[in-house]
C-alpha positions in Angstrom: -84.6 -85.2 -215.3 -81.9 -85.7 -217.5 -83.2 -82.8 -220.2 -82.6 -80.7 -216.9 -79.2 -81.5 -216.3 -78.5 -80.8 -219.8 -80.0 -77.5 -219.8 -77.8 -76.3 -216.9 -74.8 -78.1 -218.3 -75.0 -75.8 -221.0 -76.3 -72.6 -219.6 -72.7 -73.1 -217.5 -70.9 -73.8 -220.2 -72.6 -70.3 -221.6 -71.8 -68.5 -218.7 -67.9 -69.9 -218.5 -67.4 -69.0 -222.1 -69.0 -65.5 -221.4 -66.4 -64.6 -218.1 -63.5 -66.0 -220.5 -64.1 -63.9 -223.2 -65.1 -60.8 -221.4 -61.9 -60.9 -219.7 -59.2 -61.3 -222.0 -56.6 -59.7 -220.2 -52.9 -61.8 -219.8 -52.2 -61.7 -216.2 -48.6 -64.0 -214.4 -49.5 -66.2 -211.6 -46.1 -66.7 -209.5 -46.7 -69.6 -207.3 -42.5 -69.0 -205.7 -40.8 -71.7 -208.3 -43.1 -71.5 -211.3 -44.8 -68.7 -213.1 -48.1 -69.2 -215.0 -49.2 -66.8 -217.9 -52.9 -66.8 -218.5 -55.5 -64.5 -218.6 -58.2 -63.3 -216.5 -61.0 -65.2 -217.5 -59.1 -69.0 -217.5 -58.1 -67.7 -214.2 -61.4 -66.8 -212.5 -62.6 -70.2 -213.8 -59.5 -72.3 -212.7 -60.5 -71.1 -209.2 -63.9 -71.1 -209.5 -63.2 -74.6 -210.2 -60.9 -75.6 -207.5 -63.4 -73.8 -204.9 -66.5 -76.4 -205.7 -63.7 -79.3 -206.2 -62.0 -78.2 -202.4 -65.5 -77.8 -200.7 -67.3 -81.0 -202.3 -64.5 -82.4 -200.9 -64.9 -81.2 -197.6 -68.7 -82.2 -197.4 -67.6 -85.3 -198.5 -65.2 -85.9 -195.8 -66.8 -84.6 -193.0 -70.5 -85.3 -193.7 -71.2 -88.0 -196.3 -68.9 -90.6 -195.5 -69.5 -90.7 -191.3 -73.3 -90.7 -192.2 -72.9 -93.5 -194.9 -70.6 -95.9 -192.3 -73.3 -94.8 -189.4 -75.8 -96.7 -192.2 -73.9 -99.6 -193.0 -73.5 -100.6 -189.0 -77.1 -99.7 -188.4 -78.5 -101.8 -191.8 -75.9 -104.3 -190.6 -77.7 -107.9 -190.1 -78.1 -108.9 -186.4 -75.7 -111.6 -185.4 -77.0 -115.1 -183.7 -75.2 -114.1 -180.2 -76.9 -110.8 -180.1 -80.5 -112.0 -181.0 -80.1 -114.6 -178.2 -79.1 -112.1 -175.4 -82.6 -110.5 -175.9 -83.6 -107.0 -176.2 -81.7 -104.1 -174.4 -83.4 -102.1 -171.7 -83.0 -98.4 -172.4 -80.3 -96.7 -171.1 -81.4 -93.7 -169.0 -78.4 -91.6 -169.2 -79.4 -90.4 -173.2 
């Protein structure tokens, strides 16, 4: 597995040093009170990598993390007071 990772490690190394140096052209990012110079290709991959960074982010936050704390309550140990009170009968309204 790890000889996998390693290959596309480097085939997107390859392909990021490919789109920088196809695209050499010096562009001026104005963000209002700063102006960046860079060219195209640092650019594309700048955003590139802010866009996986933003949406990991996003899965993260909105599926990962509710799905982990809905483990930890359900893998939580059952307490002495709740074993005594028995099983629960079903609710019908679900």
């Amino acid at each position: 597995m790890t000889i996998l990772r390693l290959l596309v490690l480097v085939a997107f190394l390859a392909a990021g040093l490919v789109v920088g140096s196809l695209n050499p052209q010096r562009i001026a990012l104005d963000f209002g009170i700063v102006e960046v110079v860079t060219t195209t290709g640092i650019a594309i991959m700048v955003s590139l990598l802010a866009g996986v960074l933003l949406g990991g982010g996003m899965v993260m936050a909105t599926t990962v993390l509710p799905l982990h704390a809905r483990l930890r309550r359900a893998n939580r140990p059952v307490t002495v007071a709740t074993a005594a009170e028995g099983p629960r009968p079903p609710n019908p309204g679900t």
